[in-house]
Backbone atoms as SQL, in Angstrom:
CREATE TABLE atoms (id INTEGER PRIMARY KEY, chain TEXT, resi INTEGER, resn TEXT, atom TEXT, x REAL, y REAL, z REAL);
INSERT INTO atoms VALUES
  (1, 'A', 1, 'UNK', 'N', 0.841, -1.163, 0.000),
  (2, 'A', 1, 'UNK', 'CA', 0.000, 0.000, 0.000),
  (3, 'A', 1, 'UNK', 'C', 0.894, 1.237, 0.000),
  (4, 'A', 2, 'UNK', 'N', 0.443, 2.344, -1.055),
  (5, 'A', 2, 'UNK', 'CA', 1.595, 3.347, -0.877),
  (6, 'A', 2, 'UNK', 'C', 1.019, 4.307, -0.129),
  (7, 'A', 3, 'UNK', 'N', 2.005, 5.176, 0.727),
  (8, 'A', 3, 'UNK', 'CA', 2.175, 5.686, 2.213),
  (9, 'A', 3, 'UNK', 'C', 2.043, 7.655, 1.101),
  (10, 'A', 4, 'UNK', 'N', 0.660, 8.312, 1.531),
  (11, 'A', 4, 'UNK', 'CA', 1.366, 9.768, 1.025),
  (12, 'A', 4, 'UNK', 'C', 1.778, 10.435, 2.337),
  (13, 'A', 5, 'UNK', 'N', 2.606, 11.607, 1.743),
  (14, 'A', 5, 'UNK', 'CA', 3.068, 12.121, 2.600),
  (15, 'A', 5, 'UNK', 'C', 2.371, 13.585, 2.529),
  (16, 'A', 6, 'UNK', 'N', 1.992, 14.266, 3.538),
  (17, 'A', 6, 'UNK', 'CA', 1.501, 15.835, 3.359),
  (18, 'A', 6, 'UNK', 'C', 2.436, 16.719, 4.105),
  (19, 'A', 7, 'UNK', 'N', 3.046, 18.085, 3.554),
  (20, 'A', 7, 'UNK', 'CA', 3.961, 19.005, 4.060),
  (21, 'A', 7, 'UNK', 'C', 3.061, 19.643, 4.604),
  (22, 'A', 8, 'UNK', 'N', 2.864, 19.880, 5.953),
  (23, 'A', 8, 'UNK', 'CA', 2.232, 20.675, 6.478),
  (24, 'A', 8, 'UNK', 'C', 2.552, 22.140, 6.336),
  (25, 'A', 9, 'UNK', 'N', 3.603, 22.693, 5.651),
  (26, 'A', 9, 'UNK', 'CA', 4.224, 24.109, 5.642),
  (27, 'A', 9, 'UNK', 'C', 3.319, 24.767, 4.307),
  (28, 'A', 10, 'UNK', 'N', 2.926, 24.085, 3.676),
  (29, 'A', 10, 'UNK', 'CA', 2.427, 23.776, 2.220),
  (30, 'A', 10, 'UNK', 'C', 0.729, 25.306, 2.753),
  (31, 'A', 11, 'UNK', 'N', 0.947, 26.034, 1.673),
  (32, 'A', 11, 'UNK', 'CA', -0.423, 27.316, 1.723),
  (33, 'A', 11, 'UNK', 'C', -1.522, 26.172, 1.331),
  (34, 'A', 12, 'UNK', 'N', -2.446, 27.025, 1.942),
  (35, 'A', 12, 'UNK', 'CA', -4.214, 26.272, 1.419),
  (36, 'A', 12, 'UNK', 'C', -4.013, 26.698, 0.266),
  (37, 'A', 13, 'UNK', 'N', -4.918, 26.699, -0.783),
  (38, 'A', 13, 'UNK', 'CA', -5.172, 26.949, -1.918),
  (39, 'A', 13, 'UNK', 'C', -6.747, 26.992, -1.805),
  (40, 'A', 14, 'UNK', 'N', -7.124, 28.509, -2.169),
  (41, 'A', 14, 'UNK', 'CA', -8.882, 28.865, -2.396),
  (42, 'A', 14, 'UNK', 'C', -9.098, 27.646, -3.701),
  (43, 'A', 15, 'UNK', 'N', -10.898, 28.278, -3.154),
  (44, 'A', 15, 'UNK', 'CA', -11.437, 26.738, -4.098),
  (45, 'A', 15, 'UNK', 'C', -12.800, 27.585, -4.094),
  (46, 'A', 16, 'UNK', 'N', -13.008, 27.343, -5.111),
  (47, 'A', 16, 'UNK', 'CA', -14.977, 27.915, -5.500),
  (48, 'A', 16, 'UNK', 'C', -15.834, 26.683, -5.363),
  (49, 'A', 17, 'UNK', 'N', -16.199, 26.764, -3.765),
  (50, 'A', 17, 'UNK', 'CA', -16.889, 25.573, -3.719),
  (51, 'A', 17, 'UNK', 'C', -18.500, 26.375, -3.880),
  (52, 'A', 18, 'UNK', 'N', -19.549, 25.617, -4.052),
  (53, 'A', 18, 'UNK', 'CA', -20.646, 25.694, -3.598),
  (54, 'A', 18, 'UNK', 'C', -21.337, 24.588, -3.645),
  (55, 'A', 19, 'UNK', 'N', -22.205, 25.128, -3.210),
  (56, 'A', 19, 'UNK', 'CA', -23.177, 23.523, -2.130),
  (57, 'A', 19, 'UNK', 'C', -24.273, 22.884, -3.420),
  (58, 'A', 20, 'UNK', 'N', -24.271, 21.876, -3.432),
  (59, 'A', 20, 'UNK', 'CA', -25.223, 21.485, -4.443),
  (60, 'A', 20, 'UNK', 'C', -26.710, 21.660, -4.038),
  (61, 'A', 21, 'UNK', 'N', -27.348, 22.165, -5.212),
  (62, 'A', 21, 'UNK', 'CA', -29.127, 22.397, -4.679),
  (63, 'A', 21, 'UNK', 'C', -29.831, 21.493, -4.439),
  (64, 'A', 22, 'UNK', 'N', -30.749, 21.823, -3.254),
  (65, 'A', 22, 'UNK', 'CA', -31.425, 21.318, -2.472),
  (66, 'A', 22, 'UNK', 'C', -32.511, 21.834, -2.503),
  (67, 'A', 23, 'UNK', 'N', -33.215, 21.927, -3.325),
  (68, 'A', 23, 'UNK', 'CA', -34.867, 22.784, -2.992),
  (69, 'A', 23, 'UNK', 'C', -35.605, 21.985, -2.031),
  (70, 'A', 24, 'UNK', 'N', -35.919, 23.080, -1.367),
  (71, 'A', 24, 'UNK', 'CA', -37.169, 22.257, -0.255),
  (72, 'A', 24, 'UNK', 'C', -38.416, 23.035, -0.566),
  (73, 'A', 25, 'UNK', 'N', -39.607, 22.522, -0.360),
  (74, 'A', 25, 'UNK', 'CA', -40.702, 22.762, -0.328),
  (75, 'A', 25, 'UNK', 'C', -41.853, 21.810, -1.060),
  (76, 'A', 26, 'UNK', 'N', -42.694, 21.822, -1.602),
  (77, 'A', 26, 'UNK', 'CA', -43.799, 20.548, -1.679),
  (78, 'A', 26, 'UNK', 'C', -43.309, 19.413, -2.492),
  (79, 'A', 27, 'UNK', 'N', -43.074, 18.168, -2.579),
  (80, 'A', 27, 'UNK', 'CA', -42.619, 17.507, -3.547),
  (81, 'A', 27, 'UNK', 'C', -41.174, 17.278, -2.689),
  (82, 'A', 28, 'UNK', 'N', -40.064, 17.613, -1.979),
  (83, 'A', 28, 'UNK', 'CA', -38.933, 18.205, -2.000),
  (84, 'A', 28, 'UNK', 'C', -38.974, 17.858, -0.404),
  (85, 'A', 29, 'UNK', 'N', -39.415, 17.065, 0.433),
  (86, 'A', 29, 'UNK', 'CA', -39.361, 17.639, 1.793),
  (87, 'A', 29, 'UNK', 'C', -39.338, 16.064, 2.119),
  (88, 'A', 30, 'UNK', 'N', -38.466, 15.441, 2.073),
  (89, 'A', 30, 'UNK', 'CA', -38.171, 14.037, 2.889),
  (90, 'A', 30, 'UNK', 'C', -37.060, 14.470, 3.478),
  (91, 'A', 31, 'UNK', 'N', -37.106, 13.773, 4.457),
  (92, 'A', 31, 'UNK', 'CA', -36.179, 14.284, 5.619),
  (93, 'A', 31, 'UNK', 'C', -35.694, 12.757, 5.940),
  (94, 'A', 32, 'UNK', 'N', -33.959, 12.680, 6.477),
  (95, 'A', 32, 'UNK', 'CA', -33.460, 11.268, 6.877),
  (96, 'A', 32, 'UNK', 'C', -33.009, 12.000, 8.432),
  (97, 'A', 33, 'UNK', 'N', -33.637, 11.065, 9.331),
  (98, 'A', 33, 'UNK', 'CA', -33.490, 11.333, 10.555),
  (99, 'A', 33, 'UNK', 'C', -32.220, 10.475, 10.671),
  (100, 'A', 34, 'UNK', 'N', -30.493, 10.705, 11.029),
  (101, 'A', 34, 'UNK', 'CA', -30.112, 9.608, 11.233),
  (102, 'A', 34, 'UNK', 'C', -29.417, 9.848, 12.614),
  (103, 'A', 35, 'UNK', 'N', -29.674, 8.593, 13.400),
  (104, 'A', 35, 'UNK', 'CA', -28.967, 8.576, 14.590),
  (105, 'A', 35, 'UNK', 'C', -27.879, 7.895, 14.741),
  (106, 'A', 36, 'UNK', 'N', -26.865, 8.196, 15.813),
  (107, 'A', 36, 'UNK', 'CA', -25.534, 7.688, 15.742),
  (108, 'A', 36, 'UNK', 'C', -25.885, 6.257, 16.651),
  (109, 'A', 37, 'UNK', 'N', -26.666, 5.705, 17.677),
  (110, 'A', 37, 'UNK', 'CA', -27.336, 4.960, 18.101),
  (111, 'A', 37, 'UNK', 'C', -27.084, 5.145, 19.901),
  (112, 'A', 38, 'UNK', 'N', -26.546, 6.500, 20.097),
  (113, 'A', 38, 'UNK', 'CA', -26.086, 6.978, 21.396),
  (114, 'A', 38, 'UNK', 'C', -27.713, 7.265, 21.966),
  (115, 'A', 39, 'UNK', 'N', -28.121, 6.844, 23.353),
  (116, 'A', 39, 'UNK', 'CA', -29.100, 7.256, 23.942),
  (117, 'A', 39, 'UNK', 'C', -29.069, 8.304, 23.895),
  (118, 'A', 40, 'UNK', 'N', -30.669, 8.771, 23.419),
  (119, 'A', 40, 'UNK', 'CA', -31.401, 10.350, 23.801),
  (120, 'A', 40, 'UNK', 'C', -30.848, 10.662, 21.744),
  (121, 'A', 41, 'UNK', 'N', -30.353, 10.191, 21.091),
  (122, 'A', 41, 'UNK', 'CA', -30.253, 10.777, 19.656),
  (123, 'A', 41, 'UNK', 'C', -31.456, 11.263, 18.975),
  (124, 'A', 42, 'UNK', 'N', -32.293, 9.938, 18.843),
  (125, 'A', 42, 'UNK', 'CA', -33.172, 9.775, 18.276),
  (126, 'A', 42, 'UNK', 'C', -33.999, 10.564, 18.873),
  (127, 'A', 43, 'UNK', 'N', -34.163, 10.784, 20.371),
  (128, 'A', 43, 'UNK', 'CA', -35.314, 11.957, 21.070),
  (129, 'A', 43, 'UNK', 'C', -35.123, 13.663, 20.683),
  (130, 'A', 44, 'UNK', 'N', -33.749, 13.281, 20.020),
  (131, 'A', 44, 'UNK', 'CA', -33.512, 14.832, 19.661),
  (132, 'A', 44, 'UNK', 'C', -33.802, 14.930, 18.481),
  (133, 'A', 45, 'UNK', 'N', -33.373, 13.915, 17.604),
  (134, 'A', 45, 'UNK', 'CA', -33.818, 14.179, 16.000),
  (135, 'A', 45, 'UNK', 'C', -35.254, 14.255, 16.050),
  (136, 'A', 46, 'UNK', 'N', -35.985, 13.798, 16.534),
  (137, 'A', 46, 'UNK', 'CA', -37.329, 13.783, 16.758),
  (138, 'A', 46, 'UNK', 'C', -38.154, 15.197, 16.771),
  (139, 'A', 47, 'UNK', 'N', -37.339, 15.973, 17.823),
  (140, 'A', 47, 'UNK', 'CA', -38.099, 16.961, 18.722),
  (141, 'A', 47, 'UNK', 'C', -37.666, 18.080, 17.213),
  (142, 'A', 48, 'UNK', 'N', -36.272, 17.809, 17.194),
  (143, 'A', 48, 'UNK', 'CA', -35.363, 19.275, 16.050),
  (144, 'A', 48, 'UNK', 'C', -36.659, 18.862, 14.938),
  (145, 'A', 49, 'UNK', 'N', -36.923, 17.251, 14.065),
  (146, 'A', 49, 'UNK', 'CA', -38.206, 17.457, 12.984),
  (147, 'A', 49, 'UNK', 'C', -39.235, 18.312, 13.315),
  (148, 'A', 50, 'UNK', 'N', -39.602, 17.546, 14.453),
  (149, 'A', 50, 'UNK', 'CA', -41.114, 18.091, 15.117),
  (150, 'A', 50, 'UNK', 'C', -41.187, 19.618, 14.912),
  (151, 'A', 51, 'UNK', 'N', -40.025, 20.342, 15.356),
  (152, 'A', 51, 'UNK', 'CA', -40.043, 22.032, 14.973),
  (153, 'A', 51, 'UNK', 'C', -39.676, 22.362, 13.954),
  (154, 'A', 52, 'UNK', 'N', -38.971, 21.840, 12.710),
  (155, 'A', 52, 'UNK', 'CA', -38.753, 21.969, 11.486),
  (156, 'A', 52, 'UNK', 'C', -40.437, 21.947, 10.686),
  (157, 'A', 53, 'UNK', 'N', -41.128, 20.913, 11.294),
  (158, 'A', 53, 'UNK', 'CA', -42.435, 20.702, 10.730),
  (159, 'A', 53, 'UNK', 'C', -43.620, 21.731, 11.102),
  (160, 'A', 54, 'UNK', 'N', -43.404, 22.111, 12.100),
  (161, 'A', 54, 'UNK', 'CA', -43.878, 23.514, 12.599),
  (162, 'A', 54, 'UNK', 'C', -43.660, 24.581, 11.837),
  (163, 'A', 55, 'UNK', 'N', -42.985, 25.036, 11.226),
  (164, 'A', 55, 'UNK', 'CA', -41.969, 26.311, 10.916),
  (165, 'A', 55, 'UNK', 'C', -42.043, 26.036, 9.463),
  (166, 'A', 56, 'UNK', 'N', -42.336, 24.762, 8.754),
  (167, 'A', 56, 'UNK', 'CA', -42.483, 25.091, 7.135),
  (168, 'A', 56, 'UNK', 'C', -44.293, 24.812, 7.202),
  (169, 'A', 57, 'UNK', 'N', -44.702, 25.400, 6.049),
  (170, 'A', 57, 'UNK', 'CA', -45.931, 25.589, 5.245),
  (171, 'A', 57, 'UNK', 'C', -46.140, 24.889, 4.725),
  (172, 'A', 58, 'UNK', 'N', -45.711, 23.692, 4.670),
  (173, 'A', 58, 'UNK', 'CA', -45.661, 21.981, 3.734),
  (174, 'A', 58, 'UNK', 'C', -45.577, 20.649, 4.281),
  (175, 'A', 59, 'UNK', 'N', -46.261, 20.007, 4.065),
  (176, 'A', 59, 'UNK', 'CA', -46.147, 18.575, 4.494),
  (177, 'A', 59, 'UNK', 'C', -44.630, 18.199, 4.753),
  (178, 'A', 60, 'UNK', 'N', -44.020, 17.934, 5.703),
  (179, 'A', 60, 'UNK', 'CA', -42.494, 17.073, 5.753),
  (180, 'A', 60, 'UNK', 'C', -42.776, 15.331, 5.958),
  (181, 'A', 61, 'UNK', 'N', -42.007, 14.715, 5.442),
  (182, 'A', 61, 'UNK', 'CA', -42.273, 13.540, 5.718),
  (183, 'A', 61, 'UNK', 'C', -40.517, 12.812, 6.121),
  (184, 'A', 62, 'UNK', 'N', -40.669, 11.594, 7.006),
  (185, 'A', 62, 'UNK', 'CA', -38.874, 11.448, 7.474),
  (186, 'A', 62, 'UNK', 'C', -39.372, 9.920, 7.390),
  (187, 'A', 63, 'UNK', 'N', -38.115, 9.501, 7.209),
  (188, 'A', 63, 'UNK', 'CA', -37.189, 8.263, 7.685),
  (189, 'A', 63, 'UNK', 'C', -36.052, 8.173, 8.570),
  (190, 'A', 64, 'UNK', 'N', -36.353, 7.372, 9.441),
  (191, 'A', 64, 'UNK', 'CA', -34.937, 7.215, 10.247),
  (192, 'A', 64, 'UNK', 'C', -34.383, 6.372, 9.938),
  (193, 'A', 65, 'UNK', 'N', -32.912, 6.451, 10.514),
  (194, 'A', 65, 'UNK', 'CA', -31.636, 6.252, 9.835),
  (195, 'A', 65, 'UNK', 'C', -30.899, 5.048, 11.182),
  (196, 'A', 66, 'UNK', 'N', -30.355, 4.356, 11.938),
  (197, 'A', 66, 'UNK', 'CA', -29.704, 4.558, 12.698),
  (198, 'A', 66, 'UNK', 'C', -27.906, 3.690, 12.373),
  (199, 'A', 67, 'UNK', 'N', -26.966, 4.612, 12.500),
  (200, 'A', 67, 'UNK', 'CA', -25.790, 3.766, 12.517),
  (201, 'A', 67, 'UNK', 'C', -25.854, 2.858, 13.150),
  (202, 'A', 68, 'UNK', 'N', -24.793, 1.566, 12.432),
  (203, 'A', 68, 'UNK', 'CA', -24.511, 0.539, 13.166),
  (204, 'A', 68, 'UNK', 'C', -23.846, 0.500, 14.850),
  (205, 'A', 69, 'UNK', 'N', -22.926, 1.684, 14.556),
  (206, 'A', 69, 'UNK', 'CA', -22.237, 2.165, 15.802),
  (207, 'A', 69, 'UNK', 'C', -21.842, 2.981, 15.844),
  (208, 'A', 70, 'UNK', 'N', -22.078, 3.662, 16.904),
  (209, 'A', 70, 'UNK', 'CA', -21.600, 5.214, 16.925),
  (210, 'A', 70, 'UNK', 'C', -19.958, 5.449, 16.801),
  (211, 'A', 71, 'UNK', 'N', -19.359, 4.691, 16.662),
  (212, 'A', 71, 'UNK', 'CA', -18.353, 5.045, 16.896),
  (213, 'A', 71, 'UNK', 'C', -17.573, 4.729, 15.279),
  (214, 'A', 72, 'UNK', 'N', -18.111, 4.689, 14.485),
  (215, 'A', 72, 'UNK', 'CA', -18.130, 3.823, 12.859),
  (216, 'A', 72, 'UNK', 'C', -18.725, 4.799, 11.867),
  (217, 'A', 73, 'UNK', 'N', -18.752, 4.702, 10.746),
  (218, 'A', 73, 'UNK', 'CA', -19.033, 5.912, 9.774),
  (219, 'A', 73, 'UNK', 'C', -20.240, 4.833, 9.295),
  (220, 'A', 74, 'UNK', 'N', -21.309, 5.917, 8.983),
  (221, 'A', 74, 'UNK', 'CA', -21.874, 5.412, 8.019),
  (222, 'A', 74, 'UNK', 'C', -21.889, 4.654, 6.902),
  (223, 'A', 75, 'UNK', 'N', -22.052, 3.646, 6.391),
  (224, 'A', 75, 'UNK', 'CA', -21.989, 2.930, 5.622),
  (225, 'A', 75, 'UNK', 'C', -22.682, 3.179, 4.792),
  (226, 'A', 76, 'UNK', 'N', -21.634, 2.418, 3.017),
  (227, 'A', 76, 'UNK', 'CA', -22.111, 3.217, 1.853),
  (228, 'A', 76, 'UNK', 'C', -23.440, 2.727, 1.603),
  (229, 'A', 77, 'UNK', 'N', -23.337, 1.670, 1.631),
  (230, 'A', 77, 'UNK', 'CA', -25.313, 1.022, 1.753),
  (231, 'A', 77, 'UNK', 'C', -26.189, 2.110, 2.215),
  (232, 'A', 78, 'UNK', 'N', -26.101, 2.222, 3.672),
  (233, 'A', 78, 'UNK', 'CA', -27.626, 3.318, 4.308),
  (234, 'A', 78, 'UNK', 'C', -26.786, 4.609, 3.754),
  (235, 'A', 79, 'UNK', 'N', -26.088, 5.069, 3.021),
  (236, 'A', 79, 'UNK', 'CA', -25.458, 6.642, 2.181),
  (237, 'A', 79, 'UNK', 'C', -26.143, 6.299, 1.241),
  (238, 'A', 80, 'UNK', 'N', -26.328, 5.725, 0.311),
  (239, 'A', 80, 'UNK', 'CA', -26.826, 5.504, -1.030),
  (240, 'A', 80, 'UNK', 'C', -28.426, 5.214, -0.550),
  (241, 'A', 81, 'UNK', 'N', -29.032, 4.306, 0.346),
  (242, 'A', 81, 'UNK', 'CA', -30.653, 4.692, 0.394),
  (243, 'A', 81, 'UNK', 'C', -30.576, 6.113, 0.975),
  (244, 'A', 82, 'UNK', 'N', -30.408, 6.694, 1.883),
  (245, 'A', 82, 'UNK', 'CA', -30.863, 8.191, 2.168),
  (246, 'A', 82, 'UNK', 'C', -30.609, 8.705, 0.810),
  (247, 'A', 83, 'UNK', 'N', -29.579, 8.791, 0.332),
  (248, 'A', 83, 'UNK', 'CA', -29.483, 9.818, -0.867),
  (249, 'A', 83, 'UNK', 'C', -30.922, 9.583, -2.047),
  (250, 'A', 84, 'UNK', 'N', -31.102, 8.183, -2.191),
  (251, 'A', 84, 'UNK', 'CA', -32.630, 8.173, -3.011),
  (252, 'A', 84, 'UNK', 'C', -33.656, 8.442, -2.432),
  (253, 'A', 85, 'UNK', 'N', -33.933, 8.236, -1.266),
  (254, 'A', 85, 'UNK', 'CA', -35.088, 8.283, -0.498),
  (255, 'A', 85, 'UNK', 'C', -35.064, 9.979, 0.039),
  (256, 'A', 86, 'UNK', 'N', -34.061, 10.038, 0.292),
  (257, 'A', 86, 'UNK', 'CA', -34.546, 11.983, 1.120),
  (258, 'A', 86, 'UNK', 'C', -34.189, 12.757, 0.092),
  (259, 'A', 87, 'UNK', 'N', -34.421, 14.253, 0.646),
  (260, 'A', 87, 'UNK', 'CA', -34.280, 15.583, 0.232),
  (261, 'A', 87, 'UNK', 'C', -32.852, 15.819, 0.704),
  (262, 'A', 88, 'UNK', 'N', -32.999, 15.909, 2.648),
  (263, 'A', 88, 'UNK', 'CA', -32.252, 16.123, 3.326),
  (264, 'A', 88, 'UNK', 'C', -31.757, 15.367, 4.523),
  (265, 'A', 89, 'UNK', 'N', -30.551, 15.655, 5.424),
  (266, 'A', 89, 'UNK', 'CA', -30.783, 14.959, 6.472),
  (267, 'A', 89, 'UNK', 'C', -30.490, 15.739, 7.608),
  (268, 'A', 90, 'UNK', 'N', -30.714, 15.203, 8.600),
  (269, 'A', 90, 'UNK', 'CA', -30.810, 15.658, 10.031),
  (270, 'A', 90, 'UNK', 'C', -29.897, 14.376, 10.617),
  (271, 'A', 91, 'UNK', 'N', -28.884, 15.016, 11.377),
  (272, 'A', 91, 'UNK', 'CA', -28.010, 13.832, 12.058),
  (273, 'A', 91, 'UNK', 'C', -27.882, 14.586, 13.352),
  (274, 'A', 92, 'UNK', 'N', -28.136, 13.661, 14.308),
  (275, 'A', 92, 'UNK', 'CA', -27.866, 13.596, 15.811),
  (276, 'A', 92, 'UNK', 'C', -27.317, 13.168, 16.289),
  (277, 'A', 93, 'UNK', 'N', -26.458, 13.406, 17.610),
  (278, 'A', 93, 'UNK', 'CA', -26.032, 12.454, 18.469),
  (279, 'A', 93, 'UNK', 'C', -26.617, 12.580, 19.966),
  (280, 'A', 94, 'UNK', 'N', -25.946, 11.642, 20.307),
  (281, 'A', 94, 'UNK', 'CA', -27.123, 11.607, 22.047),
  (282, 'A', 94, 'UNK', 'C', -25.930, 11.272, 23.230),
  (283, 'A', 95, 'UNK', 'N', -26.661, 11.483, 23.935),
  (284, 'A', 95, 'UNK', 'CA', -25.588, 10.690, 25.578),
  (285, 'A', 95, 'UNK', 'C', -26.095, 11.192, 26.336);
């Protein structure tokens, strides 16, 4: 396996990022609740929808998500269903 090396002395270099679009509003409003699987996550992703759903003028609709382990990255499997299934996501953690 080859080993890179990074010079930390090395300038940033600007970059024209921008965020890819996301329209929200009718049609546009699935939401991925995902939790890291830490107690109290899921009570928060819950409550943060619950007032997101308050505050828009449109039906929201969610799926939850939960990692295998909190301590582990998401896996490309549940990355690739949220990305077909939602708009957006909402990630929590708990303790």
């Amino acid at each position: 396996m080859p080993i890179t090396l990074v010079d930390p002395t090395a300038t940033a270099s600007a970059a024209d990022l921008r965020p890819a679009p996301r329209p929200l509003g009718p049609g546009h409003s699935v939401a991925a609740l995902v939790g890291n699987g830490k107690p109290n996550a899921d009570v928060i992703l819950r409550g943060v929808f619950e007032q997101l759903r308050k505050r828009l003028d449109h039906p929201v609709q969610s799926h939850e998500f939960t990692k295998e382990s909190a301590s582990r990255v998401l896996s490309g499997e549940m990355t690739d269903l949220i990305v077909r299934r939602c708009n957006f996501a909402l990630v929590g953690v708990g303790d």
